[in-house]
C-alpha positions as CSV (number, residue, x, y, z in Angstrom):
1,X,17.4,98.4,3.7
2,X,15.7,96.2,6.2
3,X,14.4,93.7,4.0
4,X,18.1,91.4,5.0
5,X,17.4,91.7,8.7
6,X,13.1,90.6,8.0
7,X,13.8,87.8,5.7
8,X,16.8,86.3,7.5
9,X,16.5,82.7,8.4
10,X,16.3,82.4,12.5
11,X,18.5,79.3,13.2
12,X,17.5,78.2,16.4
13,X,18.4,74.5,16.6
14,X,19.7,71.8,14.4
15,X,16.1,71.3,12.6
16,X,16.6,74.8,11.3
17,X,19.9,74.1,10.1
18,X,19.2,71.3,8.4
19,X,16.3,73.1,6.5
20,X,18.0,75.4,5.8
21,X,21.4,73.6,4.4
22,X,18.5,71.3,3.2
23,X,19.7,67.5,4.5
24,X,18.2,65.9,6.9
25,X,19.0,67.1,10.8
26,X,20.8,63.8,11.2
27,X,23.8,64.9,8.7
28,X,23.7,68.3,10.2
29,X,24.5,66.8,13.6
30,X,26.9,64.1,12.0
31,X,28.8,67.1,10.0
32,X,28.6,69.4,13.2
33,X,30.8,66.6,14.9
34,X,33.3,65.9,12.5
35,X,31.7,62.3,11.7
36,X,33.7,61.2,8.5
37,X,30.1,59.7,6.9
38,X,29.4,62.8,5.7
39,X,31.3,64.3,2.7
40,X,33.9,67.1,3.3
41,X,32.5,69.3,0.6
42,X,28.7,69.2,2.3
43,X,30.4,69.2,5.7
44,X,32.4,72.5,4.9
45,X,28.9,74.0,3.5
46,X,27.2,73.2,7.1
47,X,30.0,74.5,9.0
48,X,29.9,77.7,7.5
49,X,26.2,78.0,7.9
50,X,26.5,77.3,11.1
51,X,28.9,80.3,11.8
52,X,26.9,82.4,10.0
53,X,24.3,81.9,12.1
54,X,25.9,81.8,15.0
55,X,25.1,78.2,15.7
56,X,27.3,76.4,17.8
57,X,28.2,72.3,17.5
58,X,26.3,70.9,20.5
59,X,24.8,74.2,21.1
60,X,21.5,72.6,22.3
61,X,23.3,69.9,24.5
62,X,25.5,72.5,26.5
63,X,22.1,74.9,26.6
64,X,20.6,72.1,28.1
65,X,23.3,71.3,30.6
66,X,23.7,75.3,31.7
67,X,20.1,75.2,32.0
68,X,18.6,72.6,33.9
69,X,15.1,71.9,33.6
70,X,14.5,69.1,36.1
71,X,12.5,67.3,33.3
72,X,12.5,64.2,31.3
73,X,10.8,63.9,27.6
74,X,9.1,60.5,26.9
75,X,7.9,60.0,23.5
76,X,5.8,57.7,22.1
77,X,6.0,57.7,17.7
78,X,3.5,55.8,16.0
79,X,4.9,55.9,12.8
80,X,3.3,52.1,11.9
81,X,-0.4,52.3,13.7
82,X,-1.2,55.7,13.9
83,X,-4.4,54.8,15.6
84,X,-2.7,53.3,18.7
85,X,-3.5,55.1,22.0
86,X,-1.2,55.8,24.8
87,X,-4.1,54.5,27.2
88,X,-2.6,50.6,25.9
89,X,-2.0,48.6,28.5
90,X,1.7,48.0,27.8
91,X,2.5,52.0,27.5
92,X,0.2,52.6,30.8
93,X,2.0,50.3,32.5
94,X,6.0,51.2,31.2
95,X,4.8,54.9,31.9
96,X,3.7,54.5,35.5
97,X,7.0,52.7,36.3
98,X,9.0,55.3,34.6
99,X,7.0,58.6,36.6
100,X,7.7,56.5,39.5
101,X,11.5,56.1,38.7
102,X,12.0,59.4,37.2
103,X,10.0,61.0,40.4
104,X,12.5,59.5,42.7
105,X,15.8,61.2,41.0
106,X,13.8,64.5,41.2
107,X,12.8,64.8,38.0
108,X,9.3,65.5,36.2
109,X,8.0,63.8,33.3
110,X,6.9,65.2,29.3
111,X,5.0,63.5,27.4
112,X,4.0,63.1,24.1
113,X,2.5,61.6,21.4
114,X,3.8,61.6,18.0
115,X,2.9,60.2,14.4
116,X,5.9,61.0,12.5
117,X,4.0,61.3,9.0
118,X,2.4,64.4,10.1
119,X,5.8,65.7,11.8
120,X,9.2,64.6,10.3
121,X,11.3,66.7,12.9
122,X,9.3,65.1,15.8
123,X,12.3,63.8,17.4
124,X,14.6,67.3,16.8
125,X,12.1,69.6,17.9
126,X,11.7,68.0,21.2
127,X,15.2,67.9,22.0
128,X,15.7,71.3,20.5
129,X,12.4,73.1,22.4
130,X,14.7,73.6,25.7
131,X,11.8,72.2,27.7
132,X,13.6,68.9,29.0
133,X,16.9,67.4,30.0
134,X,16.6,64.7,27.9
135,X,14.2,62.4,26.3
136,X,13.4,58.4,26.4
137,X,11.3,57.4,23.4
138,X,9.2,54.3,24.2
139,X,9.3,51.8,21.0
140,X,11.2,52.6,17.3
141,X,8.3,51.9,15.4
142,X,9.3,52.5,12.3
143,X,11.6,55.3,13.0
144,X,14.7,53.8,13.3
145,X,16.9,55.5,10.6
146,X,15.3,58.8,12.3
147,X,16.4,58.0,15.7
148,X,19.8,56.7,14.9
149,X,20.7,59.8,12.7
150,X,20.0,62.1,16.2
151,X,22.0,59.7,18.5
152,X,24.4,60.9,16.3
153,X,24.8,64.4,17.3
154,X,22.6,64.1,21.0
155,X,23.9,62.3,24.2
156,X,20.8,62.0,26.3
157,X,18.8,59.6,24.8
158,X,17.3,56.3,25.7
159,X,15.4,54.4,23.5
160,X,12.6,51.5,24.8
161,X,13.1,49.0,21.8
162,X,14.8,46.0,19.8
163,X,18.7,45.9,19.7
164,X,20.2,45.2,16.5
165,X,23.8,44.2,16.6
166,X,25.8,47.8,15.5
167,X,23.1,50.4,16.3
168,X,24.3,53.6,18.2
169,X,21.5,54.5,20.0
170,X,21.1,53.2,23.1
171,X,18.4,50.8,23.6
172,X,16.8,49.2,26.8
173,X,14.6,46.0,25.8
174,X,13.6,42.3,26.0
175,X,15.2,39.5,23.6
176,X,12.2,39.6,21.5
177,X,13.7,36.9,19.7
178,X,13.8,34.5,22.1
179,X,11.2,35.5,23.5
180,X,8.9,34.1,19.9
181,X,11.3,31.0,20.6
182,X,9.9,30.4,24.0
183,X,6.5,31.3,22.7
184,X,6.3,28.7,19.7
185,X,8.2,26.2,21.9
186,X,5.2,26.5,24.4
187,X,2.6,26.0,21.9
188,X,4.2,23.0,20.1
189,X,4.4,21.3,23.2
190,X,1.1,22.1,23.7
191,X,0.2,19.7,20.9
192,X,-0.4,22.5,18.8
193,X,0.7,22.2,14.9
194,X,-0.6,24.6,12.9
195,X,0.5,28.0,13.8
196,X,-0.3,31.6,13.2
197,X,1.5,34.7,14.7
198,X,-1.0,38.0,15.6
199,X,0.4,41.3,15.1
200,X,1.9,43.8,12.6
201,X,5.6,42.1,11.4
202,X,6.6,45.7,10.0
203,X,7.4,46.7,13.3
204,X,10.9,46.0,15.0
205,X,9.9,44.2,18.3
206,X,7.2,42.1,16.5
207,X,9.2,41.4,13.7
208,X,11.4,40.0,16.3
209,X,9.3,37.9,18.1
210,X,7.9,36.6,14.6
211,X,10.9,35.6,13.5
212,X,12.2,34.1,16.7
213,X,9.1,31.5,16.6
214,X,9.3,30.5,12.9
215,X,13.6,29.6,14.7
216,X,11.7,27.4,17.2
217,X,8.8,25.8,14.6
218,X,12.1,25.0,12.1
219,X,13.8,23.3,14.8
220,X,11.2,21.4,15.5
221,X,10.1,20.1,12.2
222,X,6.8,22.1,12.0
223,X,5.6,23.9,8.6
224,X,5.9,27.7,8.2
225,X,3.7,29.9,10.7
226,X,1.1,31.8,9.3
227,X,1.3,35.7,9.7
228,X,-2.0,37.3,10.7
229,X,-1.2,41.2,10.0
230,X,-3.3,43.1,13.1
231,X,-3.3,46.4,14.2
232,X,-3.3,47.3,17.7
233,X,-6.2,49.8,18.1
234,X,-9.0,48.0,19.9
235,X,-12.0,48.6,17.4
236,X,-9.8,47.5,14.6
237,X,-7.7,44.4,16.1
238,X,-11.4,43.1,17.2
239,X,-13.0,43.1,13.1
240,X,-9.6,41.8,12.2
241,X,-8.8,38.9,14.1
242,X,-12.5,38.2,13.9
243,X,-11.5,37.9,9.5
244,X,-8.5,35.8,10.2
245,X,-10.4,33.4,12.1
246,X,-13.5,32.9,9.2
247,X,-10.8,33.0,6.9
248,X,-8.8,30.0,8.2
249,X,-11.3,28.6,10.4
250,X,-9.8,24.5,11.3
251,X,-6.4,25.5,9.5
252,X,-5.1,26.8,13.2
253,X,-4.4,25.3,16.5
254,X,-1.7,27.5,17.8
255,X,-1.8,31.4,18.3
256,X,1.2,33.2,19.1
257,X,-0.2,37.0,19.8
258,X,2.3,40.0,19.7
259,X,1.0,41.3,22.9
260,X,-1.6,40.5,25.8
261,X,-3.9,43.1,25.0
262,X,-4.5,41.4,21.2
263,X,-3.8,37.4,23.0
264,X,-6.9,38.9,25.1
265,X,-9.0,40.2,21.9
266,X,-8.7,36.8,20.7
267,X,-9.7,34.8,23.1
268,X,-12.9,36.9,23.1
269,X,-13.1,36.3,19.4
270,X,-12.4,32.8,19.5
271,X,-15.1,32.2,22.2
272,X,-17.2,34.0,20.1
273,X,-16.6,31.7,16.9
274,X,-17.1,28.4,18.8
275,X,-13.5,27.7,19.2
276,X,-12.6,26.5,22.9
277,X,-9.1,27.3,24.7
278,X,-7.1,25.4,24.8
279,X,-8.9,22.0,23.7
280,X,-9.3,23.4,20.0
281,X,-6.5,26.8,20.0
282,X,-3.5,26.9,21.9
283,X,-3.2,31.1,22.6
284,X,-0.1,32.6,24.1
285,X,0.3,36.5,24.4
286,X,3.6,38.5,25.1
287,X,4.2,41.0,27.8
288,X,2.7,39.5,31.1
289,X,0.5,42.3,31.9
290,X,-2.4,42.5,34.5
291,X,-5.0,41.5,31.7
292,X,-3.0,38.5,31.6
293,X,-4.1,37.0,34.9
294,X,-7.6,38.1,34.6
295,X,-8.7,36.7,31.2
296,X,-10.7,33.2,31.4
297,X,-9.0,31.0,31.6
298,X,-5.7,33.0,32.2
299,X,-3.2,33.7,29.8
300,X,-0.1,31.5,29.0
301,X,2.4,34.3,27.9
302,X,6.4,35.5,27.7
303,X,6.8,38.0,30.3
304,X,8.9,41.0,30.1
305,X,10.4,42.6,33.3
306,X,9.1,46.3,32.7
307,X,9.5,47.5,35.8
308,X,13.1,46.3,35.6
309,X,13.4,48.0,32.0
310,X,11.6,51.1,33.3
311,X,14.5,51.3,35.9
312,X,17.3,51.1,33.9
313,X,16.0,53.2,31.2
314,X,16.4,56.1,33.6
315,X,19.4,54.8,35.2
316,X,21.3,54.7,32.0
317,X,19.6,58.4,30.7
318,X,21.1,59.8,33.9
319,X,24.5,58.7,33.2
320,X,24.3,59.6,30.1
321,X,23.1,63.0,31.2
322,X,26.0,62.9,33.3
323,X,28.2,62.6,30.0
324,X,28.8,59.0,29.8
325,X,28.5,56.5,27.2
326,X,26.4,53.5,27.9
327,X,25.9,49.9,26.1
328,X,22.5,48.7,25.2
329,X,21.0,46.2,28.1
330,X,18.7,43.6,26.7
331,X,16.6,41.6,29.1
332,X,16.0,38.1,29.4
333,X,11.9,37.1,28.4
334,X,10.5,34.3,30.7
335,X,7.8,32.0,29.8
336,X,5.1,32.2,32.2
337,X,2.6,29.0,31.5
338,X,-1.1,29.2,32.9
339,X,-4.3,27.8,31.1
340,X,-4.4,28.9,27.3
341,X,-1.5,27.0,26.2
């Protein structure tokens, strides 16, 4: 007689739902809120699991609101280079503006790490643990789809990232594409003609940038730039760029790196293989972090205001928090020219 009540399925948040009604958490919360994507006959079936469960639509958000925590969840998914640490210089930096930011409204700061292979509910558990308020996740990595399905169905949510005209989460980032624009335009004027871009192009924001230089190398009558597919974990970015450059040793003269921290691998690489900068490579890096200024020489690069993006992430989370619904803000990029290019 008790084996109902032992094997009953616990439905805690809309992860267990979803399991349970077995679609992804995503249509659960699209279904839950009457979104017409989602067919009436699988809506119907969610609905009545739901109140057979006793779970509520928006049960988690109202919990959240009737229970304030005083804490903000940031999350970091590495879904495209798992071996990427927090300790990189860009998510160092974004991180200490944000605790500053967030410390100022009164509120703490969660973080976390996630590679999304090893956990496909990374995003819904954290939401769903009752721990935090709400959550900023720092870069889409290759979780896009996943983070638009729970923007769906969850209010307070910021996302560090690309914006891509139609999205509904809301995103807080630099104009990547102009941003590769300014980059390229640098290093053609530079006298540079044979260009390479550094970095993984399977992720959004590089993807971005690459594609905003190969804009500016078309307009300006120079061949196709050659991808050099790097990761962004030190000890591998090093033995890589270190293989591009034997590989296609004298077939470059123009570097555009997807971030500082690889711009200042290669220059270390490139000194290392003979090659001076900027005489023989024109290098510009993206970002404008400290390592920027402190490289020799110092680093021409396309600075992005993260202490400005770090503010209005938290900004627009709090009104959001408050229950309104905020637009995407996309910052302008600014060149910043010093000795590499």
């Amino acid at each position: 007689m008790n084996d109902d009540k032992t094997t009953r399925t616990t439905v805690r948040n809309i992860t267990d739902l979803a399991r349970l009604a077995g679609v992804s958490a995503g249509t659960v919360s699209r279904a839950l809120a009457g979104k017409s994507l989602v067919n009436a006959k699988t809506r119907e079936r969610i609905e009545a699991l739901a109140r057979e469960h006793g779970f509520r639509p928006n049960q988690m958000a109202s919990g959240l609101r009737r229970q304030k925590t005083s804490v903000v969840g940031v999350i970091i998914p590495l879904g495209h280079d798992v071996r990427q640490q927090i300790s990189d210089s860009f998510f160092m930096t974004l991180l200490g503006h944000l605790a500053d930011e967030l410390t100022h409204e009164g509120y703490d700061l969660m973080l976390r790490r996630v590679v999304p292979d090893n956990d496909p509910d990374w995003l819904d558990r954290f939401i769903g643990s009752g721990m935090i308020d709400g959550v900023i996740v720092i870069g889409q990595s290759d979780q896009f789809d996943r983070i638009e399905d729970v923007a769906d169905g969850y209010n307070p949510m910021v996302v560090w990232g690309n914006h891509t005209e139609g999205q509904r989460h809301c995103v807080v980032g630099t104009d990547n594409r102009l941003g590769g624009r300014l980059a390229a335009e640098r290093l053609i004027a530079a006298g540079a003609r044979r260009l390479a871009f550094l970095g993984d192009t399977t992720a959004i924001e590089f993807a971005a940038r690459f594609a905003g230089a190969q804009d500016a190398a078309r307009r300006l009558g120079i061949g196709p730039i050659m991808a050099l597919p790097t990761h962004l974990s030190p000890e591998r970015a090093s033995a890589e760029i270190a293989a591009h450059l034997a590989a296609h040793a004298g077939a470059i003269d123009g570097i555009f790196a997807a971030t500082d921290t690889l711009a200042a691998l290669c220059l270390t690489e490139l000194r290392g293989h003979g090659f001076a900068v900027p005489e023989a490579v024109k290098l510009v890096g993206f970002d404008d972090l400290p390592i920027a200024r402190q490289t020799v020489p110092p680093l021409t690069t396309v600075r992005q205001d993260i202490a400005a993006g770090a503010r209005a992430l938290v900004d627009l989370l709090l009104r959001r928090l408050a229950g309104e619904t905020t637009e995407s803000l996309v910052l302008p990029p600014e060149l910043v020219v010093r000795k590499t290019a």
